[in-house]
C-alpha positions in Angstrom: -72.5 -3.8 13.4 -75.4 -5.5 12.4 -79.2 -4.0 12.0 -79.8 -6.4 15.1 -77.0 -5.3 17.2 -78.1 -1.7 17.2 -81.1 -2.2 17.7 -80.2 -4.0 21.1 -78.0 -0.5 21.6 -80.6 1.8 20.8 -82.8 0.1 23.6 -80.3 -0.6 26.3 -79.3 3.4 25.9 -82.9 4.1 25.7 -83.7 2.1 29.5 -81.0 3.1 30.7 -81.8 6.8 30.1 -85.3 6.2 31.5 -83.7 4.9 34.5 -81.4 7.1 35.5 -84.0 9.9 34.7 -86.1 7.8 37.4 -83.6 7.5 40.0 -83.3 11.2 39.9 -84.9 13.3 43.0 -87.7 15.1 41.7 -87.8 18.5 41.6 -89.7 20.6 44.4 -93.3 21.2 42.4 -94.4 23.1 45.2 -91.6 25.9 45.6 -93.3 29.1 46.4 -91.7 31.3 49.4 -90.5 31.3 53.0 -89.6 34.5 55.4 -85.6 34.8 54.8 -85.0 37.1 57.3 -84.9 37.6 60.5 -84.7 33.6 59.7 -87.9 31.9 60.2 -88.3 28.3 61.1 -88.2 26.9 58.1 -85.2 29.0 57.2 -83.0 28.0 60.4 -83.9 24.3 59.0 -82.6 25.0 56.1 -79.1 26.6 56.7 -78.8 23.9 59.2 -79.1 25.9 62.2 -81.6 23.7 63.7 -81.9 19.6 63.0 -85.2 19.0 60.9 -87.2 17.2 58.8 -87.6 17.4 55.0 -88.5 21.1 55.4 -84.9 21.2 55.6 -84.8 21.0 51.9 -87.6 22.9 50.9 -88.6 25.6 53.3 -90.3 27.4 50.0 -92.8 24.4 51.1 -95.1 25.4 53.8 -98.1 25.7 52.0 -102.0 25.1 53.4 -105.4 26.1 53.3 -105.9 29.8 53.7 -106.8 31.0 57.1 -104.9 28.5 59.3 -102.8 30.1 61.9 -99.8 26.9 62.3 -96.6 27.1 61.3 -96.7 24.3 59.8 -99.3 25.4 57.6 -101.5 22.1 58.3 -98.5 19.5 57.0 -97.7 17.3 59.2 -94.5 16.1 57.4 -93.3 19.9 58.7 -95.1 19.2 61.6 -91.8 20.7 63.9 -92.1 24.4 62.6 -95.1 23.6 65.3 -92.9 23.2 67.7 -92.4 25.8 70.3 -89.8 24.2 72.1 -87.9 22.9 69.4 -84.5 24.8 69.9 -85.0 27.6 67.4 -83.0 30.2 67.6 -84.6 34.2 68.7 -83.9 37.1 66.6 -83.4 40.1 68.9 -85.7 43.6 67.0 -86.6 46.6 67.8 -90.1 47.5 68.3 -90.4 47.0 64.4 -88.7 44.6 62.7 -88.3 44.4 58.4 -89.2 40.6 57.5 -88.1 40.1 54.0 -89.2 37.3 51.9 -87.7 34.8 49.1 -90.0 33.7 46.6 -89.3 30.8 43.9 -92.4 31.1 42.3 -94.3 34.8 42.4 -98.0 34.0 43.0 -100.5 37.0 42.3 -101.4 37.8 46.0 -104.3 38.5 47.7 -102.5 39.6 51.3 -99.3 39.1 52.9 -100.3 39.2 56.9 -98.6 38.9 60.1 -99.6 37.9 63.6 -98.4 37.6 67.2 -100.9 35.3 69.3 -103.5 34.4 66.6 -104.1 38.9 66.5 -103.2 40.5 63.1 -100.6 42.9 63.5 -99.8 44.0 60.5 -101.7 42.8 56.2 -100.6 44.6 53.4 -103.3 44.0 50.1 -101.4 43.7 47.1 -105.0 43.1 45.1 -103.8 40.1 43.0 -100.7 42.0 42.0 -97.5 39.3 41.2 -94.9 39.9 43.6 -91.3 40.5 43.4 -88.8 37.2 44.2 -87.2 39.0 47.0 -88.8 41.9 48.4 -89.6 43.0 52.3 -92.5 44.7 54.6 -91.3 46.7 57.7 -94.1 45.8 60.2 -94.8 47.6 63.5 -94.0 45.9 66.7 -94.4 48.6 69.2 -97.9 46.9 71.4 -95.7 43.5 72.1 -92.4 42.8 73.5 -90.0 39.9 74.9 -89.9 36.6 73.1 -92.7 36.5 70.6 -93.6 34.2 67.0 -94.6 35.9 64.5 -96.8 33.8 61.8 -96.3 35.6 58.8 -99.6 34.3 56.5 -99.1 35.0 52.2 -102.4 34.5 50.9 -102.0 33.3 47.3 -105.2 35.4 45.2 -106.1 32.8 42.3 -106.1 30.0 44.8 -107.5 29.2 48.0 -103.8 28.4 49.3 -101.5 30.5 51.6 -97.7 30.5 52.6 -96.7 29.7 56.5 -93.8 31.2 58.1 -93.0 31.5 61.7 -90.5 33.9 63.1 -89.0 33.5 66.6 -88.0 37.1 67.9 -87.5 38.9 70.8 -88.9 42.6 70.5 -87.2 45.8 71.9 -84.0 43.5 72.1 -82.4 46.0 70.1 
């Protein structure tokens, strides 16, 4: 083979590396965390309980300015989670309910907090501590009941971000 010819290989390997590397879907850069149970929105999306968007493959995703009280966490590409009518499906609790969380990056956190009609039901202050991947909070209930969301709010503490989940449940079904 001659200096010439592999010079020609060396670049054709080298563009075609570069273009398969750029045909490849990128990686989620903002992964973060989601309410895994009782499933919230963005976590029916995912398993494929519900037809979405591209929350569907990301439901770490929702992320937005702190303070917001959307499911959608002020993304309108997720702009379904929204959607109250949307067909998702009601997790029947008692008059307290344990939501439990799945992180894929462990923020230091400021507040995880949780609301039923825009009024704070339950916070917990973790003081910037770094959270645990999978971890829960058992959250009193008992002054609501029937078919209720629950927009569970995880204020990142270095940033002024937060973490939107919605949960669809129906308390003192149980």
């Amino acid at each position: 083979m001659t200096v010439r010819s592999k010079i020609r290989s060396t670049a054709a390997v080298a563009a075609g590396t570069a273009l398969i590397f750029g045909l490849m879907p990128a990686g989620t850069a903002s992964a973060h965390g989601y309410v895994s149970d009782p499933p919230s929105r963005q976590a029916q999306c995912a398993a494929g309980v519900v037809e979405c968007g591209p929350i569907q493959w990301e439901p770490q995703s929702v992320e937005g300015p702190k303070g917001l009280m959307e499911c959608a966490g002020g993304n309108e590409a997720f702009s379904e989670l929204n959607d109250d009518d949307y067909g998702w499906d009601v997790t029947p609790v008692g008059t307290s309910a344990t939501f439990e969380w799945t992180l894929t990056a462990a923020h230091s956190t400021a507040e995880w907090e949780y609301f039923i009609d825009g009024e704070l039901v339950d916070s917990f202050d973790e003081g910037g501590a770094q959270p645990p991947f999978n971890f829960s909070h058992d959250v009193d209930l008992s002054g609501y009941s029937g078919e209720q969301t629950v927009l569970a709010r995880w204020n990142v503490a270095d940033t002024p971000m937060a973490f939107y989940a919605c949960i669809d449940v129906n308390i003192g079904a149980l």
